[in-house]
C-alpha positions as a printed Julia matrix, in Angstrom:
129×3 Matrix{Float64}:
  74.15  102.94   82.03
  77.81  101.43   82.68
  80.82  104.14   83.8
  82.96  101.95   81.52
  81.97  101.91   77.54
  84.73  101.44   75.15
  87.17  104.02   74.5
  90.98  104.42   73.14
  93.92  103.0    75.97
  97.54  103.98   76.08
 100.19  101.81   77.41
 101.07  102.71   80.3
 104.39  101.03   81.85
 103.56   97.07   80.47
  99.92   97.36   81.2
  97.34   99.25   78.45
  94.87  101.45   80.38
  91.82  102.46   78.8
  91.97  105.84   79.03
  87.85  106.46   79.73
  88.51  104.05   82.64
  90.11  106.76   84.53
  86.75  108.64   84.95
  85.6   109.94   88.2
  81.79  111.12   87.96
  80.48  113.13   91.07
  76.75  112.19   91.25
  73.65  112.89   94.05
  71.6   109.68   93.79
  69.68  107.14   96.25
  71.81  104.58   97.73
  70.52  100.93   98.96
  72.19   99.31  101.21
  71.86   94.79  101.24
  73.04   92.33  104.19
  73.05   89.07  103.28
  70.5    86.92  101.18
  69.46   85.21  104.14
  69.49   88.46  106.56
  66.2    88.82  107.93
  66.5    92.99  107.99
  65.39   94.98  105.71
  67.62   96.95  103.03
  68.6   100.77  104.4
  67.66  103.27  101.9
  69.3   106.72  101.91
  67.88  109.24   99.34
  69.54  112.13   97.84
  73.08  111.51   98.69
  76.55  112.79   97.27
  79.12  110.07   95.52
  82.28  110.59   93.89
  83.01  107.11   91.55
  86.23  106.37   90.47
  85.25  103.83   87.47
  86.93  100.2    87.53
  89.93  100.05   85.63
  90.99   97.03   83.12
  94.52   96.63   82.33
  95.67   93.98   80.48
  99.21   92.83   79.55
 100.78   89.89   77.68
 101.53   86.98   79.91
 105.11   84.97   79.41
 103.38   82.09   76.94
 102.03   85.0    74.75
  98.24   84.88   76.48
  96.94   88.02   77.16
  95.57   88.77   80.17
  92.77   90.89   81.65
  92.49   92.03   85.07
  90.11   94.33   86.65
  90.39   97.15   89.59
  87.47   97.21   91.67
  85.72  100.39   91.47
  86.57  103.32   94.23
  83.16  104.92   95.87
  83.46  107.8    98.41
  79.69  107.5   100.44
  79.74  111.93  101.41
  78.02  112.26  105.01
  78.38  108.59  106.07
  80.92  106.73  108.33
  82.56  103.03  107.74
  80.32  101.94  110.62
  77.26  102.51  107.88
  79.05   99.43  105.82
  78.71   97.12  108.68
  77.37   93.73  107.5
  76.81   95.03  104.15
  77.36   93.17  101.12
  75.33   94.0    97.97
  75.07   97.9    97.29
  73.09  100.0    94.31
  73.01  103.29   93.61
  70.56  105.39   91.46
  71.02  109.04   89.66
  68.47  110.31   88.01
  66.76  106.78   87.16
  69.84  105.34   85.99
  71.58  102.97   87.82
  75.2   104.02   88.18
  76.11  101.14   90.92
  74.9    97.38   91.47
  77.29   94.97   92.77
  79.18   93.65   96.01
  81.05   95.83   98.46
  84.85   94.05   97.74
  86.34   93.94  100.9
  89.59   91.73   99.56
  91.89   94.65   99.4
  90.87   97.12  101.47
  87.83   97.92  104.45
  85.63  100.99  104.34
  87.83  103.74  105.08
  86.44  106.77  106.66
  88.02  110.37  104.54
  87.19  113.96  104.82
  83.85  114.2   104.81
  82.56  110.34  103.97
  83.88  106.83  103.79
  85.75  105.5   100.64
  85.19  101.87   99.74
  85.26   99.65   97.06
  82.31   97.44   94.78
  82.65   94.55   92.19
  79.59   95.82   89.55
  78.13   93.25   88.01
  77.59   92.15   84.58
């Protein structure tokens, strides 16, 4: 189950946004937690916890030598209950609803760090596939 499936866009500036890709789906799943490949500790399991996912957002525009071109926006997670410290040495995360996987993918740390808000710590994944 992807939070992205195809759906109508609308331009928005120069960029078309899809307009499904603006989703945000509140959701109590399980939560696993990866270090590294070659981290000897175990993956931290958290069951029953509260997420609000902001959905990754394609936009896509026409380049200068007519080429269009696709770029992605990570997608936004806010962790309810949980601290940035939690994130610490952290790079693979997946999270299950219902036996569905909403989440698998890398915690992208390129534009921002875990941030702690009201109540949780926002972050942002890569999903795979």
């Amino acid at each position: 189950m992807r939070l992205t499936d195809s759906g109508i866009g609308y331009p928005s500036g120069l960029h078309w946004v899809r307009a499904d890709d603006l989703q945000l789906t509140r959701a109590v799943g399980d939560i696993t937690l990866m270090e590294s490949w070659t981290s000897l500790n175990p993956d931290r399991y958290f069951a029953r916890q509260l997420f609000a996912i902001r959905a990754e957002i394609k936009t896509a525009r026409l380049e200068r030598d007519g080429r269009l071109s696709v770029t992605s926006r990570p997608m936004n997670i806010t962790w309810y209950g949980h601290c940035a410290q939690d994130l610490h040495g952290i790079v693979q995360i997946k999270i299950v609803s219902g036996g569905h996987v909403l989440v698998n993918g890398a915690l992208s740390l390129q534009q921002k760090q875990p941030v702690e808000v009201a109540g949780g710590v926002c972050f942002d994944m890569v999903a795979d596939g």
